[in-house]
N, C-alpha and C positions, 0 to 999 in steps of 0.2 A: 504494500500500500504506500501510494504517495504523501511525501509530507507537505504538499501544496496541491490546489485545487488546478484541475484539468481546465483552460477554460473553453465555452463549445464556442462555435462560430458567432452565435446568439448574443452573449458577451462579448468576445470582441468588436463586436458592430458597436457596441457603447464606450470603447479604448481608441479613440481614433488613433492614438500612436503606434497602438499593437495591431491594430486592421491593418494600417499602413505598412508594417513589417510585413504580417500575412501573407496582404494582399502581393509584396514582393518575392516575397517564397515561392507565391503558387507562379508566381510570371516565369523568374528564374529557373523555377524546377521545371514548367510547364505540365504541374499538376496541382488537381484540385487537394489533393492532401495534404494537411497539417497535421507532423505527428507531435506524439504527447508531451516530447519534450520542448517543443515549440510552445505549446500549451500551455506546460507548466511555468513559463520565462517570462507568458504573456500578461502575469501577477504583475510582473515588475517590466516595464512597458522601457524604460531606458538599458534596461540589463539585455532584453530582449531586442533591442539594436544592435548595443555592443556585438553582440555573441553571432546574432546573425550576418553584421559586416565582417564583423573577423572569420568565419566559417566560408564566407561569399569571397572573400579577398585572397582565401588562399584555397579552396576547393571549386570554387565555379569559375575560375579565370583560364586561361591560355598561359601553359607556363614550361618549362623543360621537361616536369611527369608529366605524364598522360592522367587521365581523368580515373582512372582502373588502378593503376600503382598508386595515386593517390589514396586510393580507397582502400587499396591492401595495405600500405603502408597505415592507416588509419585502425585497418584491425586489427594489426597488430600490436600498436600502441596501447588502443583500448581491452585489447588481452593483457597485456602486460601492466596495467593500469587496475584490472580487476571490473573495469565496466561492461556487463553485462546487457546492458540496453545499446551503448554505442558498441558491441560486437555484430550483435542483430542486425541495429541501424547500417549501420557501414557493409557489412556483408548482405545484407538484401541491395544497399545502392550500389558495389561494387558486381553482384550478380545482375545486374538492369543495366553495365555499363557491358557487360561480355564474359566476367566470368566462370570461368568452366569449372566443373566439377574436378578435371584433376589437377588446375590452379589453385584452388579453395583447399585440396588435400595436400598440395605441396607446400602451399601458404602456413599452414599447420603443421606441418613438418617443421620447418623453418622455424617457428614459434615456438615451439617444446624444445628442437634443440638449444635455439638462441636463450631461452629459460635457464636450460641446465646448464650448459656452458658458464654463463655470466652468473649464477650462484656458485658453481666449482671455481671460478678463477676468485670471483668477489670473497669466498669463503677461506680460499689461500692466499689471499692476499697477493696475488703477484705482482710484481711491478713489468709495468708496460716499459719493450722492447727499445733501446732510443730509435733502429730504424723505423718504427711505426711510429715514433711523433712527428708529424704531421704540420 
């Protein structure tokens, strides 16, 4: 259960600030859905700018990744992170961007090793190589 209210379309039609966010989500995405975490942001109608330009400036722009590495790269994060709602969210957009089923299992691959890996070095302490600094 959420600890802020969901708010429905009905409500925000009375947040002209947060309509206005909305109403740029559904343009941008070019769908009618607002999901719950947009929802829940739309409490705080400034917080719900922020987050939405920041998210819009570096996920819906033209940039060196593609729109798909972006999206993996994002579930990975939010693996690693422990967020389970942006696992979902990002792997349903990264699956609506192209990918495949044995991208999504290599993707996880990837993920479990990069876990264990970085707890085994983290937990030995190693000191990084001088030829890897970078």
């Amino acid at each position: 259960m959420g600890t802020v209210k969901l708010l429905t379309d009905a409500e925000v039609e009375g947040i002209a600030a947060a309509k206005e966010v909305f109403d740029d989500i559904r343009a941008t995405r070019k769908s009618d859905f607002i999901n719950n975490f947009w929802r829940g942001l739309a409490n705080d109608p400034p917080l719900l700018r922020r987050t939405w330009e920041g998210l819009k400036a570096v996920m819906a722009v033209e940039g060196a990744l593609d729109p798909l590495t972006r999206e993996m790269i994002y579930i990975a994060v939010s693996t690693a992170n422990g967020c389970s709602y942006c696992v979902h969210s990002h792997t349903a957009a990264a699956k609506a961007r192209g990918m495949t089923e044995a991208q999504h299992a290599e993707l996880i691959a990837v993920i479990g090793l990069a876990g264990q890996t970085n707890h085994l070095v983290t937990a030995m302490q190693i000191p990084v190589d001088d030829e890897l600094l970078v």
